[in-house]
mmJSON file of the N, C-alpha and C atoms, coordinates in Angstrom:
{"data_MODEL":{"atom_site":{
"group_PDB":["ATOM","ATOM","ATOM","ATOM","ATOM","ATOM","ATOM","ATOM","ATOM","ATOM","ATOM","ATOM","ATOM","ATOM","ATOM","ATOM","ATOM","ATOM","ATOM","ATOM","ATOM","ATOM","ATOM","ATOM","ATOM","ATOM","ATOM","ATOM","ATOM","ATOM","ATOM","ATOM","ATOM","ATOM","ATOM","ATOM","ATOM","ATOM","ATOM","ATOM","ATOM","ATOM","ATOM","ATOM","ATOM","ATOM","ATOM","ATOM","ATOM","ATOM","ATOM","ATOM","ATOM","ATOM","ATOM","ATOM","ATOM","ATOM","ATOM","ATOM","ATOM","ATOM","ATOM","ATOM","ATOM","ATOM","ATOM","ATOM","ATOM","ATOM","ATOM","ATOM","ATOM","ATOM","ATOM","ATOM","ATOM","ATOM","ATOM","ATOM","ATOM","ATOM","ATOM","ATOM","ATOM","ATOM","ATOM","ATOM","ATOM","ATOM","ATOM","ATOM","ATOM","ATOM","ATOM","ATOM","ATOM","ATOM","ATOM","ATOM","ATOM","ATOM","ATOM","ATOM","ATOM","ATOM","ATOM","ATOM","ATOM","ATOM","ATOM","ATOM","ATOM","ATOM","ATOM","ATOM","ATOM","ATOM","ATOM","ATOM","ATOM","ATOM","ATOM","ATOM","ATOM","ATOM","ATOM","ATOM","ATOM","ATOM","ATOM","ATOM","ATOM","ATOM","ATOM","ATOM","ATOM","ATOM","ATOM","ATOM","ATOM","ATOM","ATOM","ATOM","ATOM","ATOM","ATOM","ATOM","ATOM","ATOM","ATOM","ATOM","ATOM","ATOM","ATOM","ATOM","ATOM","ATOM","ATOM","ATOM","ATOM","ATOM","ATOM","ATOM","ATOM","ATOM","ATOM","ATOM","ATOM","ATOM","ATOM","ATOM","ATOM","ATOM","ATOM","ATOM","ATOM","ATOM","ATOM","ATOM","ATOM","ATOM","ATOM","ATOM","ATOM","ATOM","ATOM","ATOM","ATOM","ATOM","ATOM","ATOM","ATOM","ATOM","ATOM","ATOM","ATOM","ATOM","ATOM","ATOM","ATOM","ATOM","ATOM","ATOM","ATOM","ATOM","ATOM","ATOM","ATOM","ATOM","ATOM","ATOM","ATOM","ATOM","ATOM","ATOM","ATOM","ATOM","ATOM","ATOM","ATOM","ATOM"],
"id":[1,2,3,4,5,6,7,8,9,10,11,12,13,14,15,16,17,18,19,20,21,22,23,24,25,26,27,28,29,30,31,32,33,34,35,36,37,38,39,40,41,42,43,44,45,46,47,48,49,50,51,52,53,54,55,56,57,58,59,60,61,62,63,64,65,66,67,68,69,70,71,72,73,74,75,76,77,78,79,80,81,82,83,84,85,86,87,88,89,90,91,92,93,94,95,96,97,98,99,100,101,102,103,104,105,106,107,108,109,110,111,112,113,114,115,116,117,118,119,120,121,122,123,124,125,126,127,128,129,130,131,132,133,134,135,136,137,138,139,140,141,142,143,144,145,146,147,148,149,150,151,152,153,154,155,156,157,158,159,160,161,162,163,164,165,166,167,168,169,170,171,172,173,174,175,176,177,178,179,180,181,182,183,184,185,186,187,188,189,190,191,192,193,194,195,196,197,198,199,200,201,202,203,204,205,206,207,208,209,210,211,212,213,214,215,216,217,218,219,220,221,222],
"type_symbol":["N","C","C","N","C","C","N","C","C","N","C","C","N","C","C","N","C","C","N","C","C","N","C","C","N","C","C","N","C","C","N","C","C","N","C","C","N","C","C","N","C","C","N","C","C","N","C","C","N","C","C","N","C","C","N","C","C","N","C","C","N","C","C","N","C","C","N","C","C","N","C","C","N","C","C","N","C","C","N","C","C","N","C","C","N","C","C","N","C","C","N","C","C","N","C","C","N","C","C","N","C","C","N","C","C","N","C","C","N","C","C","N","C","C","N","C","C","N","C","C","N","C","C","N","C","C","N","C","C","N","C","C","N","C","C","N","C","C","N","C","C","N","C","C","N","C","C","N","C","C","N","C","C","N","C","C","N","C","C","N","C","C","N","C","C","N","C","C","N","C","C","N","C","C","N","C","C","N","C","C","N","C","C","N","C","C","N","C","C","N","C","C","N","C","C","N","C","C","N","C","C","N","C","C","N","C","C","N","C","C","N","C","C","N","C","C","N","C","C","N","C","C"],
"label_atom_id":["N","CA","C","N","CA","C","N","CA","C","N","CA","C","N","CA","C","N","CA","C","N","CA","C","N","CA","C","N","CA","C","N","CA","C","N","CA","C","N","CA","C","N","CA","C","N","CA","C","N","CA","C","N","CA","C","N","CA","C","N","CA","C","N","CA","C","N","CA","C","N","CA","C","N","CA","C","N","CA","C","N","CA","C","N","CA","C","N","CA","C","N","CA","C","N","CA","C","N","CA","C","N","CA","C","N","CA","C","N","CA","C","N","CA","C","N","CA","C","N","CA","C","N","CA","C","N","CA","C","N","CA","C","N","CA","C","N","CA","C","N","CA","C","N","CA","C","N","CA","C","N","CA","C","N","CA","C","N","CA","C","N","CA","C","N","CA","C","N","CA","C","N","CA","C","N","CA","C","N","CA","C","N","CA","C","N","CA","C","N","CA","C","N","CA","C","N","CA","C","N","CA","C","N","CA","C","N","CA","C","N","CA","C","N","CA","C","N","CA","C","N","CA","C","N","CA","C","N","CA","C","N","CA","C","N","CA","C","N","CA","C","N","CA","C","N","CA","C","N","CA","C","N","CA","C","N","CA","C"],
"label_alt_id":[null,null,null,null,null,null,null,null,null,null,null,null,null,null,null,null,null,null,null,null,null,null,null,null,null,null,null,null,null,null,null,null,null,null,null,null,null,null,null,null,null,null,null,null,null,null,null,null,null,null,null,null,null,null,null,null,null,null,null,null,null,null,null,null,null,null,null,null,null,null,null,null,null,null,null,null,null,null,null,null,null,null,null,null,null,null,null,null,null,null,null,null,null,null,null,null,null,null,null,null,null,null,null,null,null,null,null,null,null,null,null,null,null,null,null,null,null,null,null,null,null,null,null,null,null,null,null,null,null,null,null,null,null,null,null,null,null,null,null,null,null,null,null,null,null,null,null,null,null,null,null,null,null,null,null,null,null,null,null,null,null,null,null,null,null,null,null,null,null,null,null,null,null,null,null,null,null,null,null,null,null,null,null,null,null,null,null,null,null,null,null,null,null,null,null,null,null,null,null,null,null,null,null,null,null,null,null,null,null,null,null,null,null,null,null,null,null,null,null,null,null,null],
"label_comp_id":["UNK","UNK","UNK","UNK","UNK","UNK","UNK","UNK","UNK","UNK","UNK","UNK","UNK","UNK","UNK","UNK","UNK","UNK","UNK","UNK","UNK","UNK","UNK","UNK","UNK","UNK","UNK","UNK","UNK","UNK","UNK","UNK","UNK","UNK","UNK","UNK","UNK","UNK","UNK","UNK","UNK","UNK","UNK","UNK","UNK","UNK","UNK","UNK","UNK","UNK","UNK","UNK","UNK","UNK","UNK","UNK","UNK","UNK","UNK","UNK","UNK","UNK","UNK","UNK","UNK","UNK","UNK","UNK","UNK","UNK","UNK","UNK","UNK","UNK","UNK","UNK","UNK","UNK","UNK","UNK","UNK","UNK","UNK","UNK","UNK","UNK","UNK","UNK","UNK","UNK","UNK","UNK","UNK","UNK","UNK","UNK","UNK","UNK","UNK","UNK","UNK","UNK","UNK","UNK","UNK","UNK","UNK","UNK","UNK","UNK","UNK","UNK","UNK","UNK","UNK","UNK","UNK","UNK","UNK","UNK","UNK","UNK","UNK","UNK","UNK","UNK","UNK","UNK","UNK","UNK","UNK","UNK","UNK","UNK","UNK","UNK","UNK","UNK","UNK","UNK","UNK","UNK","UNK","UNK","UNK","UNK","UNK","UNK","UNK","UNK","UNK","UNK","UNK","UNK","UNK","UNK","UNK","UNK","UNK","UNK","UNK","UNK","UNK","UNK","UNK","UNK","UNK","UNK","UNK","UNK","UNK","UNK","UNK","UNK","UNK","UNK","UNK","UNK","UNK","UNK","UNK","UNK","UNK","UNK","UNK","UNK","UNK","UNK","UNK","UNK","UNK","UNK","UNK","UNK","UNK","UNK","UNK","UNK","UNK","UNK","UNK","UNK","UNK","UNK","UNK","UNK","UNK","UNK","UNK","UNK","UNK","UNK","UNK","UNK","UNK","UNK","UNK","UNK","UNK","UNK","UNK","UNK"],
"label_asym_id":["A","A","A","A","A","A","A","A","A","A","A","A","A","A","A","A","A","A","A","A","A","A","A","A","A","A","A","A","A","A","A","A","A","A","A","A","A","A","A","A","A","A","A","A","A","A","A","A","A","A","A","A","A","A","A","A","A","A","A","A","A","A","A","A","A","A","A","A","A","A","A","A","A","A","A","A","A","A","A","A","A","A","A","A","A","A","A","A","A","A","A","A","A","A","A","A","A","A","A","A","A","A","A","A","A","A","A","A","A","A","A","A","A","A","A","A","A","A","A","A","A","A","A","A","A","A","A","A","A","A","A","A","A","A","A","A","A","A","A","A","A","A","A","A","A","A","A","A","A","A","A","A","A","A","A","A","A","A","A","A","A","A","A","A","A","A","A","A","A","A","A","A","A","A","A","A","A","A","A","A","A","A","A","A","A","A","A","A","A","A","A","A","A","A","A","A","A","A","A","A","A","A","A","A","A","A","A","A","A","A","A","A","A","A","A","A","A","A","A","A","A","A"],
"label_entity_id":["1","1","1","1","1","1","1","1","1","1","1","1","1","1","1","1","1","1","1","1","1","1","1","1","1","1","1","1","1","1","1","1","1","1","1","1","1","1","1","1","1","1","1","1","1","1","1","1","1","1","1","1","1","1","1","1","1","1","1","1","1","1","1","1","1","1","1","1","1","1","1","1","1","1","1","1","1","1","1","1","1","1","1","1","1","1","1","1","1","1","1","1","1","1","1","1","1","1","1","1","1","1","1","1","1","1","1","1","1","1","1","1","1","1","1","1","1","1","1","1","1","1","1","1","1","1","1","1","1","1","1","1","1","1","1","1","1","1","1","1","1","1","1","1","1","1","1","1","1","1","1","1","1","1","1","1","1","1","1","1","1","1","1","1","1","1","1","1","1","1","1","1","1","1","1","1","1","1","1","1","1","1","1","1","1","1","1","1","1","1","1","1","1","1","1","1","1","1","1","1","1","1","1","1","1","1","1","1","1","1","1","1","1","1","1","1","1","1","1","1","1","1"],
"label_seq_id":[1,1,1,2,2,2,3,3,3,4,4,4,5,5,5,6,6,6,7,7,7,8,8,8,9,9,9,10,10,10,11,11,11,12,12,12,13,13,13,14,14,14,15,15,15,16,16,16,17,17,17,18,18,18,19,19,19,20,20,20,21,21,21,22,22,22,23,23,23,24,24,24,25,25,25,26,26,26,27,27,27,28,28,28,29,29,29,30,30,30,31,31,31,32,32,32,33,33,33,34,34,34,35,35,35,36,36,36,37,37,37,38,38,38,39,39,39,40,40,40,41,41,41,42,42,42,43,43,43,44,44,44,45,45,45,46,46,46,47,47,47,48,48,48,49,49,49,50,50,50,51,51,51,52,52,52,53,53,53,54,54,54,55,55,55,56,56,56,57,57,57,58,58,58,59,59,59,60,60,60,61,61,61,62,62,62,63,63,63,64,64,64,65,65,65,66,66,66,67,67,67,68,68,68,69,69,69,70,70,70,71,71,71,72,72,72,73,73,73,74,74,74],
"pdbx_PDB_ins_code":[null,null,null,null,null,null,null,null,null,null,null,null,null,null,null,null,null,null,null,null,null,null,null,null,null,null,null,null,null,null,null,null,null,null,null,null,null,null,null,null,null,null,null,null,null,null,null,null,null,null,null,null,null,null,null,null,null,null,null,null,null,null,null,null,null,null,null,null,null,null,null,null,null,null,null,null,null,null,null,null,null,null,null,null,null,null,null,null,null,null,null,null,null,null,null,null,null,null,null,null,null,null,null,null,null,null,null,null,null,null,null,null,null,null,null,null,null,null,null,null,null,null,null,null,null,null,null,null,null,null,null,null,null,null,null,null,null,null,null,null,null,null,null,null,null,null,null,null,null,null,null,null,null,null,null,null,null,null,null,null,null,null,null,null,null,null,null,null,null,null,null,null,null,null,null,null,null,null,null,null,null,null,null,null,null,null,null,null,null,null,null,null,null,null,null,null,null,null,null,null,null,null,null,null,null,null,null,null,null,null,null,null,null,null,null,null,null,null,null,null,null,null],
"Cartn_x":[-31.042,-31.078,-30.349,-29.404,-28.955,-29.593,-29.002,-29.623,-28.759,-29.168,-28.691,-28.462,-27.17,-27.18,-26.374,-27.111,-26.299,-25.628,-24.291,-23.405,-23.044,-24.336,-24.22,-24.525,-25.377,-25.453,-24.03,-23.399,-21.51,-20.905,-21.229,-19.933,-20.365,-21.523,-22.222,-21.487,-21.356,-20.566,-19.273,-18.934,-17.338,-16.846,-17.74,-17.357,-17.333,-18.645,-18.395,-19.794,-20.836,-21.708,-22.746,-24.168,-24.946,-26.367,-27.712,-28.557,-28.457,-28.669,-29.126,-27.977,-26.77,-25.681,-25.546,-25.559,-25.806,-26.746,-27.736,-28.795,-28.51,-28.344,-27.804,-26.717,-25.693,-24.833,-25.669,-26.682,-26.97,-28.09,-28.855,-29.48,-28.534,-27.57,-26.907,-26.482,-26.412,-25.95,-27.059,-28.118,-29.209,-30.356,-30.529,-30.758,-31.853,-33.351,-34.07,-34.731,-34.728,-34.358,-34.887,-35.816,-36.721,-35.93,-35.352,-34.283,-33.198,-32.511,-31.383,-31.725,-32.897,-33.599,-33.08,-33.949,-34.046,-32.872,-31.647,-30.695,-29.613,-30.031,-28.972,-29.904,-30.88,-31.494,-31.131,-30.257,-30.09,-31.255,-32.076,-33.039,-31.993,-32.197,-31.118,-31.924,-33.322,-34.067,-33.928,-33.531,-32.856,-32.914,-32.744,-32.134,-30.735,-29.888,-28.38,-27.882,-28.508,-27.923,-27.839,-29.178,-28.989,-27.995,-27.922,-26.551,-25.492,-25.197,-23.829,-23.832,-24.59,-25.011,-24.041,-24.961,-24.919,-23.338,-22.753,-21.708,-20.119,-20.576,-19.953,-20.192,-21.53,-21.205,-20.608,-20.559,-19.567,-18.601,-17.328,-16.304,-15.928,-16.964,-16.203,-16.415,-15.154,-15.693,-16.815,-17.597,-18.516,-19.608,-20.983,-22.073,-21.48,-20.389,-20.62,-19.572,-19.277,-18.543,-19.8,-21.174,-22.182,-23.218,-22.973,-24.248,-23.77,-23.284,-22.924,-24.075,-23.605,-24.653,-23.957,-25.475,-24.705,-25.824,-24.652,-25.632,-25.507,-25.056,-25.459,-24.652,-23.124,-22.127,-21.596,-20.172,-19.281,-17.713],
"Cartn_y":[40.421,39.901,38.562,38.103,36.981,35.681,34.887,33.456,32.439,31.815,30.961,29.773,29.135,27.527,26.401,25.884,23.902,23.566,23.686,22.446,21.13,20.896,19.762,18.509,18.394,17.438,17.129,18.029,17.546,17.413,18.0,17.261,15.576,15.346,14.302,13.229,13.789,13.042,12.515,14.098,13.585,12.767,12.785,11.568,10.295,10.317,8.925,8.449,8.907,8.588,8.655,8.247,7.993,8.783,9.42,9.955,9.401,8.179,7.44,7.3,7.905,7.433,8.589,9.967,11.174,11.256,11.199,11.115,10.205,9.311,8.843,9.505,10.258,11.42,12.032,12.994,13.805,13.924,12.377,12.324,11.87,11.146,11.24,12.461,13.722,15.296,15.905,15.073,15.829,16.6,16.075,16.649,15.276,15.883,15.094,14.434,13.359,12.546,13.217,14.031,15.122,16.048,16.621,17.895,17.639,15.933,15.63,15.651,14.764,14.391,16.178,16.65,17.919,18.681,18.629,18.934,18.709,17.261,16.41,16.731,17.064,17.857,18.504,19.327,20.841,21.987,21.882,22.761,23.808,24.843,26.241,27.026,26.105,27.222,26.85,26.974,25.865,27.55,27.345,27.875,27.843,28.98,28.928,27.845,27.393,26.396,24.986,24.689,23.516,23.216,24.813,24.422,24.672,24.937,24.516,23.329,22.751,21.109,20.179,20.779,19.855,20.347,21.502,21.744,20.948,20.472,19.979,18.395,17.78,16.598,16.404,17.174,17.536,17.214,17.635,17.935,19.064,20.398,21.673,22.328,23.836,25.07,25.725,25.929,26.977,26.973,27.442,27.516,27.835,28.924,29.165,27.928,27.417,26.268,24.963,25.574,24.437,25.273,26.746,27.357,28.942,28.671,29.375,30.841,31.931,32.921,33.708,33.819,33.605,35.466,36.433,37.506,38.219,37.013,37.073,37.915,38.093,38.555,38.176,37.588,36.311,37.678],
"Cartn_z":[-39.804,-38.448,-38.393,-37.114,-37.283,-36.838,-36.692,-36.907,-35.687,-35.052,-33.896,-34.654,-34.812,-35.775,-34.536,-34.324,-32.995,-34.155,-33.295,-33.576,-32.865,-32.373,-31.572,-31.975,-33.542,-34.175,-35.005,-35.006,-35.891,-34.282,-33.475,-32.088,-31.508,-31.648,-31.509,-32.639,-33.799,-35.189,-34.46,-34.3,-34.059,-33.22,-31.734,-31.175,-31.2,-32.562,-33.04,-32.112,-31.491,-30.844,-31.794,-31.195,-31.754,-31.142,-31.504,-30.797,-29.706,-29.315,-28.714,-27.356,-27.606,-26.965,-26.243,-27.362,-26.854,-25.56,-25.753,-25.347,-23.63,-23.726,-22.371,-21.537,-22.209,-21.145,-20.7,-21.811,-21.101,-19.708,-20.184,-18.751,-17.786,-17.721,-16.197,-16.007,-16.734,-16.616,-16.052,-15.996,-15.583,-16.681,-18.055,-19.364,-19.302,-19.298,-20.239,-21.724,-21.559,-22.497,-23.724,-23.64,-24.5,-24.826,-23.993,-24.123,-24.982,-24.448,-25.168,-26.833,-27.1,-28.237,-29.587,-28.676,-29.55,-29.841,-28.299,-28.92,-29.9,-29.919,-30.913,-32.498,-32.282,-33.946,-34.184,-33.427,-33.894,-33.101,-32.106,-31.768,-30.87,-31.067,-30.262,-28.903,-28.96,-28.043,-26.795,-26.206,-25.184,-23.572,-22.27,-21.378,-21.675,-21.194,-20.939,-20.14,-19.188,-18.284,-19.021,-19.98,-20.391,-21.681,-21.939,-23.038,-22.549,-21.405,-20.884,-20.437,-20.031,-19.645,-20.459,-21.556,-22.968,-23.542,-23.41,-23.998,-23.098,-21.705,-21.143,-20.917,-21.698,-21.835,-23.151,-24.428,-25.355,-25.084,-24.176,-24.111,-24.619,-24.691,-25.325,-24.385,-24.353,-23.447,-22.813,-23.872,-23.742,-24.397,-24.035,-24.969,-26.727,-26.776,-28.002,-28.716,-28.366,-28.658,-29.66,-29.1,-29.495,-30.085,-30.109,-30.712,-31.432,-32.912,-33.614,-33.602,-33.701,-33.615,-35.923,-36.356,-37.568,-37.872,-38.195,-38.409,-39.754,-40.909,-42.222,-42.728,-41.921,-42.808,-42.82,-44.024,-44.048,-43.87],
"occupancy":[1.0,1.0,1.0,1.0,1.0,1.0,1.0,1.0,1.0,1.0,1.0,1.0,1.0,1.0,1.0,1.0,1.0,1.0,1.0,1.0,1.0,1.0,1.0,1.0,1.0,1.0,1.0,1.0,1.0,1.0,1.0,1.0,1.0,1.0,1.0,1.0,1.0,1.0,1.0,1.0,1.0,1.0,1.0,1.0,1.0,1.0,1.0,1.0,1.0,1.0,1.0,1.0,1.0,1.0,1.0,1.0,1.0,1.0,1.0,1.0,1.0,1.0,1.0,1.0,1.0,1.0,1.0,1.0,1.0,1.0,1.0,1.0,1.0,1.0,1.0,1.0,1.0,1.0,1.0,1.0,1.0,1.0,1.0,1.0,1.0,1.0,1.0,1.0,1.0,1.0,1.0,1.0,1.0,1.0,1.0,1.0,1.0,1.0,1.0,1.0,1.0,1.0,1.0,1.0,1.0,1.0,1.0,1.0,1.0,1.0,1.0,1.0,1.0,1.0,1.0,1.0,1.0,1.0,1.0,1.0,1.0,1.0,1.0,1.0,1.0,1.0,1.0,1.0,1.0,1.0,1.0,1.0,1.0,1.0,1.0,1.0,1.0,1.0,1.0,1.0,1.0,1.0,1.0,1.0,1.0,1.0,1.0,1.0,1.0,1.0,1.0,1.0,1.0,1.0,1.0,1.0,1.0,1.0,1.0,1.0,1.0,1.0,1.0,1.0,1.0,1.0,1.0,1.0,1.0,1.0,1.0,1.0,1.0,1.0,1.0,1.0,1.0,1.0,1.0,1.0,1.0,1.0,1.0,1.0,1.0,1.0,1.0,1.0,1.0,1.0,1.0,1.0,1.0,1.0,1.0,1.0,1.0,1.0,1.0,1.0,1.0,1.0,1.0,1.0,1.0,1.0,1.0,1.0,1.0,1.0,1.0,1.0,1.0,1.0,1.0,1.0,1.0,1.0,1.0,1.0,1.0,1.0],
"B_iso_or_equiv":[0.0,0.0,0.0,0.0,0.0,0.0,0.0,0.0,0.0,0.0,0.0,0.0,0.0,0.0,0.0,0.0,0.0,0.0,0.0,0.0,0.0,0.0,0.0,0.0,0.0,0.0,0.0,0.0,0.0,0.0,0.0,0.0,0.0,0.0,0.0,0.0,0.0,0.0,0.0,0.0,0.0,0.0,0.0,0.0,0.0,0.0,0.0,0.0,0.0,0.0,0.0,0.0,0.0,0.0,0.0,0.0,0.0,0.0,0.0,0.0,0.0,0.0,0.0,0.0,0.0,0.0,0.0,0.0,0.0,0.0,0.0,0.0,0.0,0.0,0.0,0.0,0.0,0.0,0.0,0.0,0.0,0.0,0.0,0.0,0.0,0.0,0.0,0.0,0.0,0.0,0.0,0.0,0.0,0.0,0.0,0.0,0.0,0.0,0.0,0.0,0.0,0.0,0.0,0.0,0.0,0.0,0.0,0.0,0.0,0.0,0.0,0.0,0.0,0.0,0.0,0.0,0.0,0.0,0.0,0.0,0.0,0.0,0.0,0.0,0.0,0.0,0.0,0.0,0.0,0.0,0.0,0.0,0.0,0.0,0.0,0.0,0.0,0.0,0.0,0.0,0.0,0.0,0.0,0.0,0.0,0.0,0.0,0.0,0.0,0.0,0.0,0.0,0.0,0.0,0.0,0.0,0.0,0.0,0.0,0.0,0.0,0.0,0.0,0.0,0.0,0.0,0.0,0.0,0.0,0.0,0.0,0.0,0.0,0.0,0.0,0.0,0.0,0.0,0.0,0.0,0.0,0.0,0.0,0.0,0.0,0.0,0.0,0.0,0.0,0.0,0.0,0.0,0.0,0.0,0.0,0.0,0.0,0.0,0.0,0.0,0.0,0.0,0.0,0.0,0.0,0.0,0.0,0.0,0.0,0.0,0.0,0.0,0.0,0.0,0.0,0.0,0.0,0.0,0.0,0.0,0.0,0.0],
"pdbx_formal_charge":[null,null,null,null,null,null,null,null,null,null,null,null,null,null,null,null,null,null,null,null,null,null,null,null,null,null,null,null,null,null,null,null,null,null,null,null,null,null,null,null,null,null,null,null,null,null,null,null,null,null,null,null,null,null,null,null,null,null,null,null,null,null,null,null,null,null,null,null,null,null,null,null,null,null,null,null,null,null,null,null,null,null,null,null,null,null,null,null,null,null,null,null,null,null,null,null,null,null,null,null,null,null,null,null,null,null,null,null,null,null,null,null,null,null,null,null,null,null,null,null,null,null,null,null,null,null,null,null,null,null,null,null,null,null,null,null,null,null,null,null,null,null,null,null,null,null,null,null,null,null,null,null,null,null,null,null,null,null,null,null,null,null,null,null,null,null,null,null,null,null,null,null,null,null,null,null,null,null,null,null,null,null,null,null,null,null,null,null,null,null,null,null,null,null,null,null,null,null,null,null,null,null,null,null,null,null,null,null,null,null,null,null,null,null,null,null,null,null,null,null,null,null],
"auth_seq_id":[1,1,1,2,2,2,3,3,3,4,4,4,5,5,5,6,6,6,7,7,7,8,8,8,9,9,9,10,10,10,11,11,11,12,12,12,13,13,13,14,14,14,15,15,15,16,16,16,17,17,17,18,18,18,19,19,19,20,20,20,21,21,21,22,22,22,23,23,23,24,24,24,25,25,25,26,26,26,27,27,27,28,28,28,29,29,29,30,30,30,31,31,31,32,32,32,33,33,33,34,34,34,35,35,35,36,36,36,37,37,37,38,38,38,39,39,39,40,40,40,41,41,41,42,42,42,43,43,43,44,44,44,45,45,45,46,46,46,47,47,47,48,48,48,49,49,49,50,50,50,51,51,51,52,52,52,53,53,53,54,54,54,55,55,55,56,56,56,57,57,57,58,58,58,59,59,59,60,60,60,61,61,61,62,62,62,63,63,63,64,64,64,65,65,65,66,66,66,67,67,67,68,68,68,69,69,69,70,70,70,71,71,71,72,72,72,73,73,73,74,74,74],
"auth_comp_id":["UNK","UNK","UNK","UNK","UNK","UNK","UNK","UNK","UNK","UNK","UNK","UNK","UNK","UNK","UNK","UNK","UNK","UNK","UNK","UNK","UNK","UNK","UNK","UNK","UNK","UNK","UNK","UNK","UNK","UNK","UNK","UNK","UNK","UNK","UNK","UNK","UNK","UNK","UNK","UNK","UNK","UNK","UNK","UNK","UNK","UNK","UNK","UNK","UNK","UNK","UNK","UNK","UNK","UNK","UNK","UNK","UNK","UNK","UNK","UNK","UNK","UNK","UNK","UNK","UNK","UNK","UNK","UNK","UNK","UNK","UNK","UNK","UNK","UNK","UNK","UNK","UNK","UNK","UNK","UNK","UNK","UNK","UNK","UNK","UNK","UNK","UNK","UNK","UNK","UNK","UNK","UNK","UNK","UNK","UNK","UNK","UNK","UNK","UNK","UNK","UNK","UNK","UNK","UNK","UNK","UNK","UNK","UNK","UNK","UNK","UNK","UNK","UNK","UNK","UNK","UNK","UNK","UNK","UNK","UNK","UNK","UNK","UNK","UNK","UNK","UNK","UNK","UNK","UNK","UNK","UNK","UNK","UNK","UNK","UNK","UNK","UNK","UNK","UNK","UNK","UNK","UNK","UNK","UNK","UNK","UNK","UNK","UNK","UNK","UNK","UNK","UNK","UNK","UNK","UNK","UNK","UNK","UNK","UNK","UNK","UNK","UNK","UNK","UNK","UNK","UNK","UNK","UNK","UNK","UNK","UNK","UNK","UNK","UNK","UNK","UNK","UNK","UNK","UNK","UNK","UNK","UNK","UNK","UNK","UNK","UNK","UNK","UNK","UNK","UNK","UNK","UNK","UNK","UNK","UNK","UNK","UNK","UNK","UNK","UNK","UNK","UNK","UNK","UNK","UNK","UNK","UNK","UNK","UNK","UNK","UNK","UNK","UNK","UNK","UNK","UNK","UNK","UNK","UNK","UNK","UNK","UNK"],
"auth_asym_id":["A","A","A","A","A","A","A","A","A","A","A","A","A","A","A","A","A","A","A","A","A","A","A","A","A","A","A","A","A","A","A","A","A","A","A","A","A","A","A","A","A","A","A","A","A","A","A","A","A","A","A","A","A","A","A","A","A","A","A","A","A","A","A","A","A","A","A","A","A","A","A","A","A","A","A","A","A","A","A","A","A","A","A","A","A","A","A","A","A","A","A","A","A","A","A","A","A","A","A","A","A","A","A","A","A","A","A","A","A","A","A","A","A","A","A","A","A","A","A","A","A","A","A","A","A","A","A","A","A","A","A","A","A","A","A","A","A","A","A","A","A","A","A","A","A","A","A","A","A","A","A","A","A","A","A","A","A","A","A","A","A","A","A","A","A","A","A","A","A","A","A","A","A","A","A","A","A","A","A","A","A","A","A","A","A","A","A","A","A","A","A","A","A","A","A","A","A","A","A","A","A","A","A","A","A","A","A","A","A","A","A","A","A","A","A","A","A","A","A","A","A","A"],
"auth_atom_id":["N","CA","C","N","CA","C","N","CA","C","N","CA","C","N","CA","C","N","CA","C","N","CA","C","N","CA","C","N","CA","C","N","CA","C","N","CA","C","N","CA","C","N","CA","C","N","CA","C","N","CA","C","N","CA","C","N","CA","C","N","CA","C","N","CA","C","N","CA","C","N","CA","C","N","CA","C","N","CA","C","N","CA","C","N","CA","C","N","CA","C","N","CA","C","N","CA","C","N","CA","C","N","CA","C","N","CA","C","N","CA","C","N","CA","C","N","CA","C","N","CA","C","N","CA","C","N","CA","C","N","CA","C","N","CA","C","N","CA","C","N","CA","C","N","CA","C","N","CA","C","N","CA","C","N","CA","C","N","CA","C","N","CA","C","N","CA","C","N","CA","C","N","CA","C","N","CA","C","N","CA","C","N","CA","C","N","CA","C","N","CA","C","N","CA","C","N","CA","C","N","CA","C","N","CA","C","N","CA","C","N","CA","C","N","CA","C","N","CA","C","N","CA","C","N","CA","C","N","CA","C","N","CA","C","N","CA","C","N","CA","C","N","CA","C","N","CA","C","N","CA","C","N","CA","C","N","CA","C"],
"pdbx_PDB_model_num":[1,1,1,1,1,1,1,1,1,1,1,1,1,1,1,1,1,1,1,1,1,1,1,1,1,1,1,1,1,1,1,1,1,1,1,1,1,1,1,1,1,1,1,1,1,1,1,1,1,1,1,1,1,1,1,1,1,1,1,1,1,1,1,1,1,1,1,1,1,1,1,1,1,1,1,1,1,1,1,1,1,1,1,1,1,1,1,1,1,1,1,1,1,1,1,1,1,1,1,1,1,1,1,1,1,1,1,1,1,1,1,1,1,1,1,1,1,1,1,1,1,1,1,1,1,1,1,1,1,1,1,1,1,1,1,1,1,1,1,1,1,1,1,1,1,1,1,1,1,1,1,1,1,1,1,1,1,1,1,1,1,1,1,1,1,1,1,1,1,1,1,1,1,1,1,1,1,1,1,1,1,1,1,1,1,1,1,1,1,1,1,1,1,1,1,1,1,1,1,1,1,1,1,1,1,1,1,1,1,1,1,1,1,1,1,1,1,1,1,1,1,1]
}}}
């Protein structure tokens, strides 16, 4: 069975931001500060809407842009 993996704690890297910095986009996006928290851990359980939220305070396309779907074959 596969496995859901965030890449939102390495896009968070790459911008060079910080939880904390993260975390402030996403509440002016409308993302609470709880929500942001967990997503910058890596948590995947999320609604569709709030990971497009989050994938567009990213700067990436698309949910799958921030949430690898991994079904254990390379």
């Amino acid at each position: 069975m596969g496995q859901l993996k965030s890449r939102v704690p390495d896009l968070i890297a790459l911008k060079g931001w910080d939880t904390k910095t993260f975390t402030a986009h996403c509440m002016l996006a409308g993302i609470s500060s709880d929500t942001a928290y967990r997503l910058a851990r890596g948590d995947v359980n999320f609604r569709p809407e709030t990971l497009r939220v989050a994938a567009s305070v990213l700067g990436v396309n698309s949910i799958s842009d921030i949430v690898d779907f991994n079904n254990g074959k390379h």
